[in-house]
C-alpha positions in Angstrom: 0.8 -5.0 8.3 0.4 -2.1 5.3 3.4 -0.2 6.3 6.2 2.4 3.7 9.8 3.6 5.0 11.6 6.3 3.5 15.4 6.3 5.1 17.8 9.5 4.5 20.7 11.0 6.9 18.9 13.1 10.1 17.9 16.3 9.2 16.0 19.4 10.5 15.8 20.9 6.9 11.7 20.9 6.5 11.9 20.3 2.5 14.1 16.9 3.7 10.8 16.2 5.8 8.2 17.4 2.9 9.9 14.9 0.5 9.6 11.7 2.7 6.0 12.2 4.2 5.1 13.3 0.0 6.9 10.0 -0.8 5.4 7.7 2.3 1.8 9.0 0.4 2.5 8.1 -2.5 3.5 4.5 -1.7 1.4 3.7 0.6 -1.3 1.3 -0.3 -4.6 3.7 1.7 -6.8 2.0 -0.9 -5.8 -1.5 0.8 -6.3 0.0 4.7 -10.2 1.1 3.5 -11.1 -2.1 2.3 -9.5 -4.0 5.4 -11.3 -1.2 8.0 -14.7 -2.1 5.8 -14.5 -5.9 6.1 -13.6 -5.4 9.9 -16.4 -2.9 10.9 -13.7 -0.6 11.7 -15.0 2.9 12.5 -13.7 6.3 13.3 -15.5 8.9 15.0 -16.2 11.2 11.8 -17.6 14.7 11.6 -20.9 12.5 10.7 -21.1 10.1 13.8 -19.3 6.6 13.6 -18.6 5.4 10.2 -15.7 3.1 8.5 -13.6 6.6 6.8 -13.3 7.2 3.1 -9.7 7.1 2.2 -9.3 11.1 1.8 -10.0 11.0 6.1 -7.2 8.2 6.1 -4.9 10.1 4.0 -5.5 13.5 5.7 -4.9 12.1 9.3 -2.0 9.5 8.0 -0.1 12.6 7.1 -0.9 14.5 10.3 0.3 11.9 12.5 3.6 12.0 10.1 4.2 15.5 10.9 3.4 14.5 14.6 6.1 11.8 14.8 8.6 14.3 13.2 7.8 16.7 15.9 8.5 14.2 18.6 12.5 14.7 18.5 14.7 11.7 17.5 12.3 9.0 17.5 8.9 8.3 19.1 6.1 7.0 17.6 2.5 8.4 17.4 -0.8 6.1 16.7 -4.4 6.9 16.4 -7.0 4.6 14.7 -4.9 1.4 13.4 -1.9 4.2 11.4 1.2 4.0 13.4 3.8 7.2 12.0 7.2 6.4 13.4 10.3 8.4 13.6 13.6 7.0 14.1 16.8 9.4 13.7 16.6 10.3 9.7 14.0 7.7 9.5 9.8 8.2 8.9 7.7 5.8 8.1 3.6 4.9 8.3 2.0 1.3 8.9 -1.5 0.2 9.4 -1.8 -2.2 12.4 -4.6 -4.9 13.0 -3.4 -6.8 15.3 -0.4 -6.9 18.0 0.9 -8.7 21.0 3.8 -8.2 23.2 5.1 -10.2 25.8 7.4 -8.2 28.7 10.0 -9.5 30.5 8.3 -8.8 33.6 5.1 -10.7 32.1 7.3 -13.9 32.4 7.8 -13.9 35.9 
């Protein structure tokens, strides 16, 4: 997993929010995610049909769903195409996810 956290006190004071998702940009590795999406085949429906995204279209929907997840309240979590932005309290970050597996309680019944 590709993933940055920026941790600070909760705040509503949008520069506060400006500053992490600027920060989470910066030091996330979107270079890394576009060469793992073209060795997997991974595609995105694109203004041009289905096609692996340049890294601009990463970038540019990595930082919407950052805005999303700050818009959620508290904490919640939205994820669209492998990015995953998460908000917890004062807390934002962004990770790429290939693969995942959860087991329930209930499963184990």
């Amino acid at each position: 997993m590709i993933a940055a956290t920026m941790k600070k006190p909760i705040t509503d004071d949008p520069a506060d929010w400006r500053e992490k998702i600027d920060k989470i940009m910066d030091a996330f590795d979107f270079g890394k995610v576009r060469r793992v999406m073209e060795f997997l085949g991974w595609k995105w429906h694109t203004d041009d049909g289905m096609r692996v995204p340049e890294e601009p279209v990463i970038r540019a929907e990595a930082r919407r769903l950052l805005i999303m997840a700050i818009s959620l309240g508290e904490s919640g979590s939205i994820i669209s195409g492998g990015l995953e932005a998460t908000r917890f309290e004062g807390d934002l970050s962004l990770s790429f996810e290939v693969e995942q597996h959860t087991v329930y309680e209930q499963d184990e019944q």
